[in-house]
FINUFI-112136 format. One record per atom (N, C-alpha, C): atom name; residue number from 0; residue in one letter; x, y, z. Coordinates in nm, 4 decimals, padded with zeros to 6 digits, always signed. Layout:
<pt "CA",NUM,"A",<X,Y,Z>>
...
//
This chain:
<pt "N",0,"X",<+15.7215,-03.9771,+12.5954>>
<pt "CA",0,"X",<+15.7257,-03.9085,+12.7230>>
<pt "C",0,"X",<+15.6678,-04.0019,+12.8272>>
<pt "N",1,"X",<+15.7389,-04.0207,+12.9346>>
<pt "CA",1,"X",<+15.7100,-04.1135,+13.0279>>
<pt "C",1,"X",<+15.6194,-04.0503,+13.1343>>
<pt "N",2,"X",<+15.6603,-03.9214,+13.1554>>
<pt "CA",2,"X",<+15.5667,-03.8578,+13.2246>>
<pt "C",2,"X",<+15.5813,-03.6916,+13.2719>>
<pt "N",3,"X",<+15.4715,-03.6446,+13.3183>>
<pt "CA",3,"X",<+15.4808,-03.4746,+13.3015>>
<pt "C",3,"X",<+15.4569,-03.4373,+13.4551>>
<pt "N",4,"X",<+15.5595,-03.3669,+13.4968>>
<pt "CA",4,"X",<+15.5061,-03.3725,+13.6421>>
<pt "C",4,"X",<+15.4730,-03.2345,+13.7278>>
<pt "N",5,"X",<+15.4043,-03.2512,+13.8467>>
<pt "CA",5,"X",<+15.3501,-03.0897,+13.8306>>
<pt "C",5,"X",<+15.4058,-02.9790,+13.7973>>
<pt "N",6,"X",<+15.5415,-02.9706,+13.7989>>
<pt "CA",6,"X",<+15.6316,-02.8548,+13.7620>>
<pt "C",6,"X",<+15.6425,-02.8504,+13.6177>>
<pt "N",7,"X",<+15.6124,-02.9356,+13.5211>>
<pt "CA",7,"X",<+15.6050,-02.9182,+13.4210>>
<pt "C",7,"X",<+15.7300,-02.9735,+13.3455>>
<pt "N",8,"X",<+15.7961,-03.0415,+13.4461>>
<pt "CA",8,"X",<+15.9602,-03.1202,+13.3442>>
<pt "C",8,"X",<+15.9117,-03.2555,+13.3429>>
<pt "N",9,"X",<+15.9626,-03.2842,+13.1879>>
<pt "CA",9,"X",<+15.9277,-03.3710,+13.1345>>
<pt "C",9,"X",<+16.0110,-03.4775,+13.1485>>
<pt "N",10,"X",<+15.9848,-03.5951,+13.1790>>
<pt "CA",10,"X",<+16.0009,-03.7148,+13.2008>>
<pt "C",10,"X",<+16.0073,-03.8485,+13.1487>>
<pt "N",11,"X",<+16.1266,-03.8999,+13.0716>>
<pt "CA",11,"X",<+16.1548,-04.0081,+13.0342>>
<pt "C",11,"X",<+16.2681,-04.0827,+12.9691>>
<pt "N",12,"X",<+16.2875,-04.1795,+12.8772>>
<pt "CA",12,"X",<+16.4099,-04.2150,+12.8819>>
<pt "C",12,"X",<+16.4726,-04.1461,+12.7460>>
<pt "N",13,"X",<+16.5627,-04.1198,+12.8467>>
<pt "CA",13,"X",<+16.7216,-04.0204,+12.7942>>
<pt "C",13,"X",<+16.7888,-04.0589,+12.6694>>
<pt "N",14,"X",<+16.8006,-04.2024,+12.6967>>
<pt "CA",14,"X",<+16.8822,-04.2812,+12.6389>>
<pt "C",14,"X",<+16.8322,-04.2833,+12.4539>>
<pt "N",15,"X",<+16.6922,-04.3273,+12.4699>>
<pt "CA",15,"X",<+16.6360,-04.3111,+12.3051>>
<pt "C",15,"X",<+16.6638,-04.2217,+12.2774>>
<pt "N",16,"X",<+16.5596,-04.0714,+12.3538>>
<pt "CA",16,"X",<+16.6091,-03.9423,+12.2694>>
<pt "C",16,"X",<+16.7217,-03.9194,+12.2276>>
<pt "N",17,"X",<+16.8345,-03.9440,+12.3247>>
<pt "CA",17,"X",<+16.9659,-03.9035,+12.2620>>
<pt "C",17,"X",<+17.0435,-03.9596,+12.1426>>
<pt "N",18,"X",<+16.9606,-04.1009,+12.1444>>
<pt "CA",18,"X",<+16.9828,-04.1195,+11.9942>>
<pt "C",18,"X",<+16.9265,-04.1254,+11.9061>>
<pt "N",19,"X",<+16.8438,-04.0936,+11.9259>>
<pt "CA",19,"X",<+16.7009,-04.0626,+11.7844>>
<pt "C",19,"X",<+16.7633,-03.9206,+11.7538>>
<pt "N",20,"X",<+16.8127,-03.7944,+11.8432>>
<pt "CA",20,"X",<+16.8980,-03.6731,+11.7929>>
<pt "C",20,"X",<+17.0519,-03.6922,+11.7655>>
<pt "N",21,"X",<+17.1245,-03.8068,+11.8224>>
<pt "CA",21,"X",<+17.2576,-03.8391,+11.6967>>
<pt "C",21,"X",<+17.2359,-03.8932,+11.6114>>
<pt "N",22,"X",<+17.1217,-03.9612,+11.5825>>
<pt "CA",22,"X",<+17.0925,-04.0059,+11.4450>>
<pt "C",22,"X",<+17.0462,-03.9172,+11.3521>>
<pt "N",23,"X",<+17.0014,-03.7645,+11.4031>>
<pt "CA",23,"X",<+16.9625,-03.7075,+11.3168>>
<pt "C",23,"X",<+17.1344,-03.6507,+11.2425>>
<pt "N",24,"X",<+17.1680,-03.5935,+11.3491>>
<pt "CA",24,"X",<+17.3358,-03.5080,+11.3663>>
<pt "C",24,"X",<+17.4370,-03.5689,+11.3646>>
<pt "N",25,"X",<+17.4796,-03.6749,+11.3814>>
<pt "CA",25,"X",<+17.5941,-03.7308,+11.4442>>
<pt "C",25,"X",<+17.7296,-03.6677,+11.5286>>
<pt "N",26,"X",<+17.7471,-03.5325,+11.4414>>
<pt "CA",26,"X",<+17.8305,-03.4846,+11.4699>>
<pt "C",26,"X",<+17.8450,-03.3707,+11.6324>>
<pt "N",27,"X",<+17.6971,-03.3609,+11.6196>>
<pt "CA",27,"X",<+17.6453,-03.2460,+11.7368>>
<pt "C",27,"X",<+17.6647,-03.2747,+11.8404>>
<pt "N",28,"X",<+17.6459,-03.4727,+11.8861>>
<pt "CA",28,"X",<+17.6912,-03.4920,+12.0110>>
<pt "C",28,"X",<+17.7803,-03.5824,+12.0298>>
<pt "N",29,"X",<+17.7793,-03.6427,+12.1620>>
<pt "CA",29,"X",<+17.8616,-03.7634,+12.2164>>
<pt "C",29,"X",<+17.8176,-03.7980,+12.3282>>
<pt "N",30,"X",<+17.7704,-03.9171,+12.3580>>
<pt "CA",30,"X",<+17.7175,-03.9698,+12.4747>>
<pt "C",30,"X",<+17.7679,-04.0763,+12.5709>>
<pt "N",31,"X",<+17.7685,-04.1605,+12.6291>>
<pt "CA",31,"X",<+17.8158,-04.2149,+12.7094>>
<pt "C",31,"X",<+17.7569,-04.3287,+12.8311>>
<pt "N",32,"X",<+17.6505,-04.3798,+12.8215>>
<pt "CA",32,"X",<+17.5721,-04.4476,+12.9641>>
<pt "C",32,"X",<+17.6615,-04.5251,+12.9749>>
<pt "N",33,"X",<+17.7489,-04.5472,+13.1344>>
<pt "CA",33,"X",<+17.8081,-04.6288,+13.2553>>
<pt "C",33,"X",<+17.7330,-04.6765,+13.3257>>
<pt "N",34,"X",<+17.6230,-04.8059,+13.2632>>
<pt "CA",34,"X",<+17.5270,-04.8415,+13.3261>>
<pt "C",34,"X",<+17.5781,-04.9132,+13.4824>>
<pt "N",35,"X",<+17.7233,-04.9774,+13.4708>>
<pt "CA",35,"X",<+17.7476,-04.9840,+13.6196>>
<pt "C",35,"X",<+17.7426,-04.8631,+13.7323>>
<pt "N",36,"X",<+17.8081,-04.7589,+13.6731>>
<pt "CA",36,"X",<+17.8251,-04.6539,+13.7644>>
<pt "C",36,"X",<+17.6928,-04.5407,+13.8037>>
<pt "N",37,"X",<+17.5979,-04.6042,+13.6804>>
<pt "CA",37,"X",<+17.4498,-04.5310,+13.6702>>
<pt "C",37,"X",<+17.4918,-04.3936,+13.6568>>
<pt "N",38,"X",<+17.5789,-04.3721,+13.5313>>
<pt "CA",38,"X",<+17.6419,-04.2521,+13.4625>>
<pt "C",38,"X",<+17.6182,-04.2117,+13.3737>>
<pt "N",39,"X",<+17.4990,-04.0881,+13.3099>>
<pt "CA",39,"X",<+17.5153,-04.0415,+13.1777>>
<pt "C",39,"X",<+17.6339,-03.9335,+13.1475>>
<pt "N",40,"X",<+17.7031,-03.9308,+13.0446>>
<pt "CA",40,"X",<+17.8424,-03.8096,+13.0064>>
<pt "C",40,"X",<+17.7582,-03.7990,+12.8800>>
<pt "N",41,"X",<+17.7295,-03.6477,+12.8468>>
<pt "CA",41,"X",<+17.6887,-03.6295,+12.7411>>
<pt "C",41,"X",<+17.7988,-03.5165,+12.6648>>
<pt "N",42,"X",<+17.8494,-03.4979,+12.5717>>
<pt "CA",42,"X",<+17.9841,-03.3989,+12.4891>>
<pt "C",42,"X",<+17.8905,-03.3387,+12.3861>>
<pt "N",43,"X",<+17.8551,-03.1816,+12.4333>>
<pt "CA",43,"X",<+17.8050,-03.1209,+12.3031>>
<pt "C",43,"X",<+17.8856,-03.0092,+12.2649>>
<pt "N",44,"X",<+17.9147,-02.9044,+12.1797>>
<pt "CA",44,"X",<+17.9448,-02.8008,+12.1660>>
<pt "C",44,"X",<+18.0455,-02.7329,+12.2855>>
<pt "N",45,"X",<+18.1359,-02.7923,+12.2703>>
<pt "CA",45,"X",<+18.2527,-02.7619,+12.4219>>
<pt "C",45,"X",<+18.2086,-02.8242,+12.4994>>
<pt "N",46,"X",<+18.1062,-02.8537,+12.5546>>
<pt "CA",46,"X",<+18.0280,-02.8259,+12.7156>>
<pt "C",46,"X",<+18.0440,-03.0254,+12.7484>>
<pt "N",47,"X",<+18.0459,-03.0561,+12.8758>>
<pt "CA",47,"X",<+18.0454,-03.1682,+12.9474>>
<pt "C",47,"X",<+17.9657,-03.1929,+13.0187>>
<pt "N",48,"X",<+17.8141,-03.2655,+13.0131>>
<pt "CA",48,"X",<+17.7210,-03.2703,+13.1117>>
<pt "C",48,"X",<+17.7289,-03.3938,+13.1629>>
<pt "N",49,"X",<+17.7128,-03.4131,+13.2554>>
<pt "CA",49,"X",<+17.6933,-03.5552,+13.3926>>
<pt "C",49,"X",<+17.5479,-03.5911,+13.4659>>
<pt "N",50,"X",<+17.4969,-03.7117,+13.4227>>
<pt "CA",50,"X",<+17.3963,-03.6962,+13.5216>>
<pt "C",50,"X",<+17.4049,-03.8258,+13.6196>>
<pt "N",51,"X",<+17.3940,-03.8423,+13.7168>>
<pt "CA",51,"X",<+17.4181,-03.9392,+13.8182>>
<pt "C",51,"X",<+17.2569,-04.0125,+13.8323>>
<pt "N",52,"X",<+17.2840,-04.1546,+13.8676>>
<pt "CA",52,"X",<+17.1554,-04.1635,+13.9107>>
<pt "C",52,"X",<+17.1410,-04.2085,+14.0761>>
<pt "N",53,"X",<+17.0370,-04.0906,+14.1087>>
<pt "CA",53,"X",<+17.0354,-04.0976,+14.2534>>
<pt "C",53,"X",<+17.0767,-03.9778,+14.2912>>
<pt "N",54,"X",<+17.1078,-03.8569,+14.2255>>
<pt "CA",54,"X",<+17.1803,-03.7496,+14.2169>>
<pt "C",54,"X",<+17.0399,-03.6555,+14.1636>>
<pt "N",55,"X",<+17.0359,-03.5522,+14.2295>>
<pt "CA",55,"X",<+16.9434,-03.4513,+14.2151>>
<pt "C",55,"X",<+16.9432,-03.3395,+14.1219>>
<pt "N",56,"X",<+17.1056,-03.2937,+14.0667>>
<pt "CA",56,"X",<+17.1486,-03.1848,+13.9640>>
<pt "C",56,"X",<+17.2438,-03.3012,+13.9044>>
<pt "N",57,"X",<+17.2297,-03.2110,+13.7455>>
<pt "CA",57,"X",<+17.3372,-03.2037,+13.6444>>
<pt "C",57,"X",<+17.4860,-03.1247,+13.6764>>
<pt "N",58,"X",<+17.5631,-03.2243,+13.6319>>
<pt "CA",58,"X",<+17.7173,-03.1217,+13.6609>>
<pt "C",58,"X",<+17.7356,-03.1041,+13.5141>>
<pt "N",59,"X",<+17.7223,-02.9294,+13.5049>>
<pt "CA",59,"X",<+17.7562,-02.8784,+13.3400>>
<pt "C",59,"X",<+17.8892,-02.8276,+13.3738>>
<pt "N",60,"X",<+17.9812,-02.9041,+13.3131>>
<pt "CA",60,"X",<+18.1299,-02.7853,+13.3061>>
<pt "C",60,"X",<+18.1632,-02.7980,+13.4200>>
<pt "N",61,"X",<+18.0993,-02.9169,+13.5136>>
<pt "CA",61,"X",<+18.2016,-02.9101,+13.6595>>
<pt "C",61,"X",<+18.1183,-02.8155,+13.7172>>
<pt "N",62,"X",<+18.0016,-02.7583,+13.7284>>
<pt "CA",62,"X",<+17.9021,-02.6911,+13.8144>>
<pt "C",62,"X",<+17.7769,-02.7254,+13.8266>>
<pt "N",63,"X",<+17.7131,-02.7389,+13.9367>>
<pt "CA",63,"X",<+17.5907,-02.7641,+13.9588>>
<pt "C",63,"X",<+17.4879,-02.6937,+13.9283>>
<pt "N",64,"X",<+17.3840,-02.7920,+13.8566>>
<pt "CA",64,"X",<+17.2814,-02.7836,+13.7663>>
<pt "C",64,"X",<+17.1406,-02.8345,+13.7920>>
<pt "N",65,"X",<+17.0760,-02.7812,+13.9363>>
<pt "CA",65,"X",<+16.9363,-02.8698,+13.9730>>
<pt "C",65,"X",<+16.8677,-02.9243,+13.8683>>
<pt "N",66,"X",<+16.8187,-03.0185,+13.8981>>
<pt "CA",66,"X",<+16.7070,-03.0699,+13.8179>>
<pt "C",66,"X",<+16.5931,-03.1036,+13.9250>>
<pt "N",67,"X",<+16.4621,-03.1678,+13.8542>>
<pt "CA",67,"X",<+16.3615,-03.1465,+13.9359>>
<pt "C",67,"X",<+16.3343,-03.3150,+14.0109>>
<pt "N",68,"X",<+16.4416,-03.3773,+14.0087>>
<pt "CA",68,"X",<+16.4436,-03.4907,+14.0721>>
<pt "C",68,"X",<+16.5442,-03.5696,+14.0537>>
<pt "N",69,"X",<+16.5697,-03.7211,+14.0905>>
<pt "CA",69,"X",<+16.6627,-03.7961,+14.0498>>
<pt "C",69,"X",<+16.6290,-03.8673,+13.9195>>
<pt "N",70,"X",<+16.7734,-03.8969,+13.8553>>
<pt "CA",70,"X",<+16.7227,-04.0031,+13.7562>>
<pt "C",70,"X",<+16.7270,-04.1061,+13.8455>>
<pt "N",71,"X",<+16.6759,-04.2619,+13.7465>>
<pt "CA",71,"X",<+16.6674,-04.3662,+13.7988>>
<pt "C",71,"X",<+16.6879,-04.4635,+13.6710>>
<pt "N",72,"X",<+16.7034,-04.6210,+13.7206>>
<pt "CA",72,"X",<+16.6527,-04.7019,+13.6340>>
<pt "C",72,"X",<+16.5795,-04.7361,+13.6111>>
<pt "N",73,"X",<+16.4748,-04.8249,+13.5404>>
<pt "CA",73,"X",<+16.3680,-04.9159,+13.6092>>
<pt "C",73,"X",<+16.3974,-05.0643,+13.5553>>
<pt "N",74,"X",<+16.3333,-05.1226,+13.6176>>
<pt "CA",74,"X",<+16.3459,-05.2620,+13.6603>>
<pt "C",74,"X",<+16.4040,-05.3368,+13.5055>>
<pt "N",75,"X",<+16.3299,-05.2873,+13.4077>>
<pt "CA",75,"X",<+16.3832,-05.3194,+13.2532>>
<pt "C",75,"X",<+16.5392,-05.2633,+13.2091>>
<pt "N",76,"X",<+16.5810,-05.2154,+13.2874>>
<pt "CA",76,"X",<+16.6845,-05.1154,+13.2498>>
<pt "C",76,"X",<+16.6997,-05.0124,+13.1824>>
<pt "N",77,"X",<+16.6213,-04.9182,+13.1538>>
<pt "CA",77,"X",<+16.5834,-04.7849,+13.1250>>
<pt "C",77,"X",<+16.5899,-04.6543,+13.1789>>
<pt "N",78,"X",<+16.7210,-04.6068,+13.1505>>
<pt "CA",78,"X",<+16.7108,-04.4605,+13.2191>>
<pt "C",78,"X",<+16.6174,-04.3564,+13.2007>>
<pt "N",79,"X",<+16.5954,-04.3070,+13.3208>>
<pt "CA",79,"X",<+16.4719,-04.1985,+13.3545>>
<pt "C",79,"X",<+16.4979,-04.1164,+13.3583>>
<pt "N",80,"X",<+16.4744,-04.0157,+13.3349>>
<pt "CA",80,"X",<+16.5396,-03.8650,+13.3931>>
<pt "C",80,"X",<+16.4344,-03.7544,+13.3208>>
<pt "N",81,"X",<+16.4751,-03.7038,+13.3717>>
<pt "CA",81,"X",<+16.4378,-03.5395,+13.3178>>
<pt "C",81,"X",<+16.4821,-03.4677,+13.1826>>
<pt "N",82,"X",<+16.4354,-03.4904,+13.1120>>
<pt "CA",82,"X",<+16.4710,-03.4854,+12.9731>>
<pt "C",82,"X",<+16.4647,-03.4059,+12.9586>>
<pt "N",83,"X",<+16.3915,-03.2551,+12.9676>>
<pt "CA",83,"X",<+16.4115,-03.1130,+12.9208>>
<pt "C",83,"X",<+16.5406,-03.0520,+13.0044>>
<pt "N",84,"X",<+16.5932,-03.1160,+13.1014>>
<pt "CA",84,"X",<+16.7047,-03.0533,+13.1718>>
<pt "C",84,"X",<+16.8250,-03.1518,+13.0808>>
<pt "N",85,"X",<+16.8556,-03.1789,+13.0303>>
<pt "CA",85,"X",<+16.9803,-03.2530,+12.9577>>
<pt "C",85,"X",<+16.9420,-03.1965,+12.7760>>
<pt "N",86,"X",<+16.8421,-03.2085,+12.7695>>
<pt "CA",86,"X",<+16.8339,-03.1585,+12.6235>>
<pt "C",86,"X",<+16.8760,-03.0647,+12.5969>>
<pt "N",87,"X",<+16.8318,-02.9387,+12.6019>>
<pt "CA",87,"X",<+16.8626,-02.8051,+12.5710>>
<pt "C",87,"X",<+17.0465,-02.7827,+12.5796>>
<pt "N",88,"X",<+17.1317,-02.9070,+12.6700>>
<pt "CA",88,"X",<+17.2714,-02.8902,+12.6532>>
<pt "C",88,"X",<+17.3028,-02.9436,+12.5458>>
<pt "N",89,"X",<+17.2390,-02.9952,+12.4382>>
<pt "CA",89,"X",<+17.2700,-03.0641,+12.3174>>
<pt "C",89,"X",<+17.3040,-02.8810,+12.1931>>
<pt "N",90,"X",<+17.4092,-02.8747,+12.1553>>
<pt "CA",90,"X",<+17.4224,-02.7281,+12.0594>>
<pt "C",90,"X",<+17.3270,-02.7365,+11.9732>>
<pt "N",91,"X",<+17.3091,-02.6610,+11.9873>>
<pt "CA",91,"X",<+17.1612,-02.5731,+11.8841>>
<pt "C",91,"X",<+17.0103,-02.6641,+11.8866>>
<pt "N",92,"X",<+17.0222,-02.7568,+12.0084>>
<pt "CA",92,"X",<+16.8856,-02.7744,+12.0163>>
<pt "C",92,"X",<+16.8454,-02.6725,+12.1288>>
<pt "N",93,"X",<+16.6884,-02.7225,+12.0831>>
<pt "CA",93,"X",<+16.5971,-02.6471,+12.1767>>
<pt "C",93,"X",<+16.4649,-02.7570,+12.2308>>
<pt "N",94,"X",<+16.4218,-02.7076,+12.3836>>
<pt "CA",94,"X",<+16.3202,-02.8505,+12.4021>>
<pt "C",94,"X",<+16.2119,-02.7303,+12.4653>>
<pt "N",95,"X",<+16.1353,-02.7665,+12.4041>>
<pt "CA",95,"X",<+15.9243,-02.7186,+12.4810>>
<pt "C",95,"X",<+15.8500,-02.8142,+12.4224>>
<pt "N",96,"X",<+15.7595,-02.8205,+12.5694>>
<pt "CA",96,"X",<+15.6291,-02.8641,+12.5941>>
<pt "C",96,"X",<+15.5624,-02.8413,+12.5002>>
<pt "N",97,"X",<+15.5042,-02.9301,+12.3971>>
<pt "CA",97,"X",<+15.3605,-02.8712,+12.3406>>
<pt "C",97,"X",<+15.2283,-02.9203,+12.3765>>
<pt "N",98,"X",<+15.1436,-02.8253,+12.4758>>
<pt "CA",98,"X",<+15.0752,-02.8949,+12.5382>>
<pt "C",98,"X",<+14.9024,-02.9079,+12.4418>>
<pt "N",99,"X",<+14.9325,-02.8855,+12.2969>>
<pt "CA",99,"X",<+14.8192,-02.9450,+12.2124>>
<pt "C",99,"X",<+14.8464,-03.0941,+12.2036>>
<pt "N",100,"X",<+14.9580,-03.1656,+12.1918>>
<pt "CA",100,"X",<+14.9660,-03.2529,+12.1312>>
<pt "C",100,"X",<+14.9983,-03.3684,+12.2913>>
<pt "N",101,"X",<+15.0412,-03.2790,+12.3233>>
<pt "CA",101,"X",<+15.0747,-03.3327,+12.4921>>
<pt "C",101,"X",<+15.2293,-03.4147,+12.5123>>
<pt "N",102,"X",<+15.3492,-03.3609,+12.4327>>
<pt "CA",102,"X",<+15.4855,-03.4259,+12.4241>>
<pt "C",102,"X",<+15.5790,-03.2830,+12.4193>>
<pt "N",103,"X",<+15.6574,-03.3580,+12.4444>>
<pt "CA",103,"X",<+15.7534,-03.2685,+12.4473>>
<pt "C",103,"X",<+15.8660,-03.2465,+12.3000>>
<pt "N",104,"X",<+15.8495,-03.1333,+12.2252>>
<pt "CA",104,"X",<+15.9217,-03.1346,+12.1070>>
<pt "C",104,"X",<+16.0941,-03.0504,+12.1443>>
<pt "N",105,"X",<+16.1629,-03.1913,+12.0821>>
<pt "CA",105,"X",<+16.3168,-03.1328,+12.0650>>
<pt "C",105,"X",<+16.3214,-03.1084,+11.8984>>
<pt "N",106,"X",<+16.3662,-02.9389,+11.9109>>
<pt "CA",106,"X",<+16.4090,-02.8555,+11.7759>>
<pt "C",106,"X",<+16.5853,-02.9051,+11.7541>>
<pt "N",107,"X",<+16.6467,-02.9550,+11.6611>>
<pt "CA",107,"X",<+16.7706,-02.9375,+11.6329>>
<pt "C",107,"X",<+16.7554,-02.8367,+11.4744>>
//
């Protein structure tokens, strides 16, 4: 977790989690970074999520989806984002805060 911010969405790169959870599943998702276009496409369970970077919401299904900021890169090339807002579109996961341990746990 890169970071927790006062609202409580959790913060960091997208890119590992999403494959540390197709490595668990393979089959559950499909992903996509267009690091030119600064494009995540994520394919779970029917559904089509988009996240732009520089872009404030997720487009789920072609509808707008706030999130609590922009993604970004950083200077290493590492996408940022808001990780409890893209997770939970992964089928049959689930993402909460556990604030004993101080991370954020994704259930598949």
């Amino acid at each position: 977790v890169r970071a927790v911010n006062k609202n409580g969405s959790v913060w960091g790169n997208v890119l590992c989690i999403l494959e540390r959870m197709k490595a668990t599943d393979p089959a559950r998702l499909n992903f996509a970074w267009d690091e030119q276009e600064g494009r995540l496409t994520l394919r779970s369970g029917g559904h089509t999520v988009i996240a732009q970077v520089g872009v404030t919401h997720l487009l789920v299904d072609g509808k707008e989806n706030l999130m609590d900021g922009q993604p970004y890169v950083t200077p290493e090339g590492v996408l940022v984002m808001e990780v409890n807002a893209v997770a939970p579109y992964v089928s049959g996961a689930s993402a909460q805060f556990d604030d004993k341990i101080g991370a954020l746990r994704i259930v598949m």
